[in-house]
C-alpha positions in Angstrom: 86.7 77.3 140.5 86.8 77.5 136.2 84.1 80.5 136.1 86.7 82.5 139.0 89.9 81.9 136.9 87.6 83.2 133.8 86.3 85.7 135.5 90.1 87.0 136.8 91.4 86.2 133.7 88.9 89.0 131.8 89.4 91.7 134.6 93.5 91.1 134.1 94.2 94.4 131.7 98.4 93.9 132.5 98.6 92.1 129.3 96.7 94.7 127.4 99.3 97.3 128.8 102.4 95.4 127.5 101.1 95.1 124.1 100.0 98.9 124.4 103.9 99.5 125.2 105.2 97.2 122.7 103.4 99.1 120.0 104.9 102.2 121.1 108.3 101.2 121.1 107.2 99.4 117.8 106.3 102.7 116.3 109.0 104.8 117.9 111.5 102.4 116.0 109.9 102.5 112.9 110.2 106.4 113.2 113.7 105.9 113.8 114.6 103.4 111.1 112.8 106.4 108.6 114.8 108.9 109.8 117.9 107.1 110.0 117.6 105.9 106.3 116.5 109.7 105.1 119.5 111.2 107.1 122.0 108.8 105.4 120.7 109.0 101.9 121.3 113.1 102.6 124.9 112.6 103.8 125.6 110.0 101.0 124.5 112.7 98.5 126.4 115.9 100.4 129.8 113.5 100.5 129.3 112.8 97.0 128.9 116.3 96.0 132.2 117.1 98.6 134.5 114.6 96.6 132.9 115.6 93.1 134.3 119.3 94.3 137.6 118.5 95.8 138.5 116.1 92.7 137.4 119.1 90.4 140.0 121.1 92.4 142.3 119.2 92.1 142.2 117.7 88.7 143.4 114.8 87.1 146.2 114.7 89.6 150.0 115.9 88.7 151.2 116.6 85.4 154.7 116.1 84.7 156.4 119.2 83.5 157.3 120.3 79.4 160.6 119.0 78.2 163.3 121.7 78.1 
């Protein structure tokens, strides 16, 4: 009875798929995480470079006109 379950428990690959799964989804998030944290560093930089621009435009904001 012990030597079957043994012997069924070394032929039973279904665990071995589930881990093989779990490191793809492991490594498909890590990919995302990557790309997620490059594309935001990007857009931080190109809104940066947006506001630097517009509040050259625009300047220090009104001025009040000359006295008469």
């Amino acid at each position: 009875m012990l030597s079957r379950f043994i012997r069924d428990l070394s032929d039973d690959t279904s665990g071995a798929t589930a881990i093989e799964y779990s490191l793809i989804v492991a490594l498909i998030a890590i990919a995302i995480v990557g790309s997620v944290t490059g594309f935001a560093g990007e857009a931080y930089e190109l809104w940066g470079s947006i506001d630097s621009d517009v509040q050259d435009a625009i300047g220090n904001g009104p001025t009040t006109p000359p006295p008469d």
